[in-house]
Every structure is written in C-alpha cells, then in structure tokens.
MARGU-406078 format. One line per field, with one value per residue: x, y, z of N, C-alpha, C in turn; residue in one letter; residue number from 1. Coordinates in steps of 0.1 Angstrom, whole numbers. Layout:
// MARGU-406078
n_east: [X,...]
n_north: [Y,...]
n_up: [Z,...]
ca_east: [X,...]
ca_north: [Y,...]
ca_up: [Z,...]
c_east: [X,...]
c_north: [Y,...]
c_up: [Z,...]
resn: [A,...]
resi: [NUM,...]
This chain:
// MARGU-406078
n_east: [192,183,202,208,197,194,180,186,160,159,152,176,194,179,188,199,225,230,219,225,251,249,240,259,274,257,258,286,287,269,287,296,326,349,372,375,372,347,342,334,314,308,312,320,324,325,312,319,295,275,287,287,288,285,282,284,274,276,270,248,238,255,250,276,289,279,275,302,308,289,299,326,313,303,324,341,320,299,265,248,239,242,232,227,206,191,158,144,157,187,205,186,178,197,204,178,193,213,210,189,210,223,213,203,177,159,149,132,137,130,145,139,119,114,96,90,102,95,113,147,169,191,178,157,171,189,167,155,179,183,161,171,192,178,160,182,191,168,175,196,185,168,143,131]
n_north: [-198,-168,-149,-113,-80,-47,-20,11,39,68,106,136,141,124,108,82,75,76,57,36,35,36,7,-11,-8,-20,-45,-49,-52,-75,-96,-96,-92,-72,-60,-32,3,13,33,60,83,81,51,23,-11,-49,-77,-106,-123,-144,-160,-157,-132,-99,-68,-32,-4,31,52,66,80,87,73,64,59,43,20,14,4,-19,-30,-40,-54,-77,-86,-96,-113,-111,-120,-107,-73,-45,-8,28,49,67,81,79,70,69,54,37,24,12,-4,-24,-37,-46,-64,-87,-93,-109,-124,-119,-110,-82,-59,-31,-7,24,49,57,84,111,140,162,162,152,124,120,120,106,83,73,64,47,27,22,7,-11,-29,-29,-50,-71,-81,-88,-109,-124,-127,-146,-165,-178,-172,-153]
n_up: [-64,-81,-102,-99,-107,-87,-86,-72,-85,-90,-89,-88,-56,-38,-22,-29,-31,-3,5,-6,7,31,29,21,42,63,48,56,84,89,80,55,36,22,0,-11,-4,19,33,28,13,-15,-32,-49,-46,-42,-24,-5,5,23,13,-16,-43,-41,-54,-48,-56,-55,-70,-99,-115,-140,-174,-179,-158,-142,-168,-165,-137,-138,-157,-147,-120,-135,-143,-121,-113,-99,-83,-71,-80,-66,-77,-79,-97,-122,-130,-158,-188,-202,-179,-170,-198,-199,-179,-178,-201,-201,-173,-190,-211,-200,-182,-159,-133,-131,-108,-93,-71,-49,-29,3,14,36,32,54,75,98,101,108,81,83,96,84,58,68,73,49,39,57,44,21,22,39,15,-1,16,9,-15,-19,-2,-17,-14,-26]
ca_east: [192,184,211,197,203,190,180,176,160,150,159,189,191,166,194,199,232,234,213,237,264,248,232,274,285,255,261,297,282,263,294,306,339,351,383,370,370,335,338,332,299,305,326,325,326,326,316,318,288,276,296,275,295,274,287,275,278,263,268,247,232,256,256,290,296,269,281,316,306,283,311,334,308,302,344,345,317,289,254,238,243,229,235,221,202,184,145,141,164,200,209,174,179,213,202,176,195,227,201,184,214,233,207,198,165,160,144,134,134,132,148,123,119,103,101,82,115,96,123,158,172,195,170,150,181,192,157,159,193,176,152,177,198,166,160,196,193,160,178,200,183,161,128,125]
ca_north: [-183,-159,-136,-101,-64,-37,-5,20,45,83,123,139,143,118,98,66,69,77,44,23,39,29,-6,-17,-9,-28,-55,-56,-57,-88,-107,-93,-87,-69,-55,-21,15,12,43,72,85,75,38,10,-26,-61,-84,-118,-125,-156,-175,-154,-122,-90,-59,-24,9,44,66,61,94,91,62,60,56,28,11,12,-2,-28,-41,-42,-68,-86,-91,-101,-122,-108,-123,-98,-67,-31,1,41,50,82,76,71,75,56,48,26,12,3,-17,-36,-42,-59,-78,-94,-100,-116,-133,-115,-106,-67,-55,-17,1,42,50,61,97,118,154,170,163,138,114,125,119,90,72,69,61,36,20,18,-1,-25,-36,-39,-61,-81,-85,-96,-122,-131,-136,-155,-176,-185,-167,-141]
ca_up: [-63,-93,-103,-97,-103,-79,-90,-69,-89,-83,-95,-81,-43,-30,-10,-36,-27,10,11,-8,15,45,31,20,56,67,48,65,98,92,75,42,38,14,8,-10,10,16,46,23,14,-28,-36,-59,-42,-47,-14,-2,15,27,-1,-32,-52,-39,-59,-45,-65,-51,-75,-108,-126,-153,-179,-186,-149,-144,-172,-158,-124,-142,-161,-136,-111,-144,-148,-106,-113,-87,-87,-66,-85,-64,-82,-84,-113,-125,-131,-169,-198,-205,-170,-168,-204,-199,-168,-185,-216,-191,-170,-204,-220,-190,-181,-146,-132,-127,-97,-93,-59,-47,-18,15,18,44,31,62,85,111,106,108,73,85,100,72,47,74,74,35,35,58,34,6,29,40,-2,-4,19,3,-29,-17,2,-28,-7,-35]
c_east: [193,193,206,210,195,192,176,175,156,159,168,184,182,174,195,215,239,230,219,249,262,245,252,274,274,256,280,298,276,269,302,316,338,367,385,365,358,329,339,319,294,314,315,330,318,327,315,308,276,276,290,281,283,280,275,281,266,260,261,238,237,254,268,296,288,272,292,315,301,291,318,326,304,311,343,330,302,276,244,247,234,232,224,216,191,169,137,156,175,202,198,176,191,215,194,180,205,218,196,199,226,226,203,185,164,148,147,129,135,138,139,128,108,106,93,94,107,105,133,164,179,189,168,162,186,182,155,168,186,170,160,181,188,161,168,195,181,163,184,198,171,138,121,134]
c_north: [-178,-154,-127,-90,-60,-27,4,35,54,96,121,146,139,109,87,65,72,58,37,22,29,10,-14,-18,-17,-43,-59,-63,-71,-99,-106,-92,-85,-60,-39,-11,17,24,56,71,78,60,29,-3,-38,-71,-95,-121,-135,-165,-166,-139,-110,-77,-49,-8,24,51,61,72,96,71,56,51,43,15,5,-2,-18,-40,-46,-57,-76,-93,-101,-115,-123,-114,-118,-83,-52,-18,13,40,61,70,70,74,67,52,33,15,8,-8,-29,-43,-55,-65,-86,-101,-108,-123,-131,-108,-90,-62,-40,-11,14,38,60,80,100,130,167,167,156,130,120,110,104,84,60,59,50,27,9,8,-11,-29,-40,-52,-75,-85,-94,-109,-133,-140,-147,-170,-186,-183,-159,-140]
c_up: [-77,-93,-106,-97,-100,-80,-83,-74,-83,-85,-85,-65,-36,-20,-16,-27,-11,16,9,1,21,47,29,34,69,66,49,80,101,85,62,45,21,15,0,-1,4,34,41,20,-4,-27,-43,-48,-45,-29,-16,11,13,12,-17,-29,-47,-45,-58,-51,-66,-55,-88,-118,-140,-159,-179,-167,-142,-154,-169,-151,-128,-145,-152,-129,-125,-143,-132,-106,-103,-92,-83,-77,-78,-65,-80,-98,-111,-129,-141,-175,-194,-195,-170,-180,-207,-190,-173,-191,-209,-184,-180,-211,-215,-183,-160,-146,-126,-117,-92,-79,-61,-31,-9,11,31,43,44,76,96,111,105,94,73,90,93,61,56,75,56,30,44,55,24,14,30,17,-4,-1,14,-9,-28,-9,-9,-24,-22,-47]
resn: [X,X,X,X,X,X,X,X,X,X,X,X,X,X,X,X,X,X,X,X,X,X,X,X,X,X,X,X,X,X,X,X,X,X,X,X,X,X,X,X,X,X,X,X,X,X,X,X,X,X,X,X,X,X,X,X,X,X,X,X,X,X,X,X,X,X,X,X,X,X,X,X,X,X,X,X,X,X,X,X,X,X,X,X,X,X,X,X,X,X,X,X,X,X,X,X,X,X,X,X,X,X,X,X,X,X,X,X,X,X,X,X,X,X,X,X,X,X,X,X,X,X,X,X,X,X,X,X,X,X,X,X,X,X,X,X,X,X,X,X,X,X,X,X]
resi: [1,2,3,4,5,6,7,8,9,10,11,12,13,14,15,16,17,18,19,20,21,22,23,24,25,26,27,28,29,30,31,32,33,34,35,36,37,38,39,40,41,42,43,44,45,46,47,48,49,50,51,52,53,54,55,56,57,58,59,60,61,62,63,64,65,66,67,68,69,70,71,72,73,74,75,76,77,78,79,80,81,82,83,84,85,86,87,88,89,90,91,92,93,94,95,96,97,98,99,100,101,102,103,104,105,106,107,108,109,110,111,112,113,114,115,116,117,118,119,120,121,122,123,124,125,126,127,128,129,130,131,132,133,134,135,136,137,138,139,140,141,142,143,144]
C-alpha cells in the first residue's frame, strides 16, 4: 500500500466539505471506528479502518488550518490522508510540499456538482463520498 493524500480541491461553496462529512460517516458504516465527533457537518478525524490510519479533515480553505490538520495525521501516524483544499495557491503547495517530503503520493479530486438542480444536492455529495471510499479501499488494498 502507498501512503496517500487526497485532495479534494475546488472554490468556495462547491460541497468539498459536505463530501468529506458524508464520506467519514461512510467510512464508519463500513467499519471505521473512530473515536472523533464525526456527526457535525465540519470535524477533524483520525480512523481505524481495516488495520491502516485513515485521517479525514473537511474543512481546508485556509493554510494554516490545513497545515494544522496535516500535522496532526502525520503525529497519529495516518497513511491515508483526505483533506479540503482551495484550487491553487498555499493550500495546494502546502499539500505537495508535505506529500514529497513525507514521502506520500498526492492524489487530486473535485467534488461532483450538478448546478441545474436534477440531483438533489445530497445525492450527488453522497455519490462523491462513495468514490472516495471506493479509492480508499483501493489504496489499501494495493489496486490503486
């Protein structure tokens, strides 16, 4: 298994972090545990899922608060790493710089949109978190 961070990038108010919300509390349903309040719409966590450190963090527009978080699953030791992050500028090269020089592989996603209201908002953002998840287990199983 690589050790990976997950970026999902994109301007303000596209739903990065409704998707991280919903992808955490999916990946409790299929076996995490964690022992972070992970039933608010912003949090900071650190799971245990299947045996491999998965650290999920939804909010990520500012640097300072990205770096935070970063450090933080660096200290607990996580090898999945899936964070918020604005589109260019310090949040992006703060993510490269800590994958490169920790020796993790950086992987850039957007979260789904549909701005013509056919899907109902949570659908979509619940469809989204099933792909990271489906990623996750990719990484972990050594698929991707």
């Amino acid at each position: 298994m690589n050790k990976t961070i997950i970026g999902l990038k994109g301007t303000a108010n596209v739903g990065k972090s409704m998707t991280l919300s919903r992808l955490g509390r999916q990946l409790r349903n299929a076996g995490g545990v964690t022992q972070d309040d992970i039933d608010r719409n912003e949090y900071w966590a650190v799971f245990d899922y299947q045996g491999i450190k998965v650290g999920i963090q939804t909010y990520g527009d500012h640097v300072n608060d990205v770096s935070a978080g970063i450090a933080g699953f660096l200290d607990r030791q996580c090898e999945i790493i899936v964070t918020a992050s604005k589109t260019t500028g310090d949040t992006v090269d703060h993510l490269n710089q800590v994958a490169q020089t920790n020796e993790y592989r950086m992987i850039w996603a957007r979260p789904y949109e549909v701005r013509d209201n056919s899907i109902p908002l949570e659908t979509i953002k619940d469809y989204g978190a099933s792909h990271l998840l489906l990623m996750i287990n990719d990484i972990i199983s050594g698929t991707l």
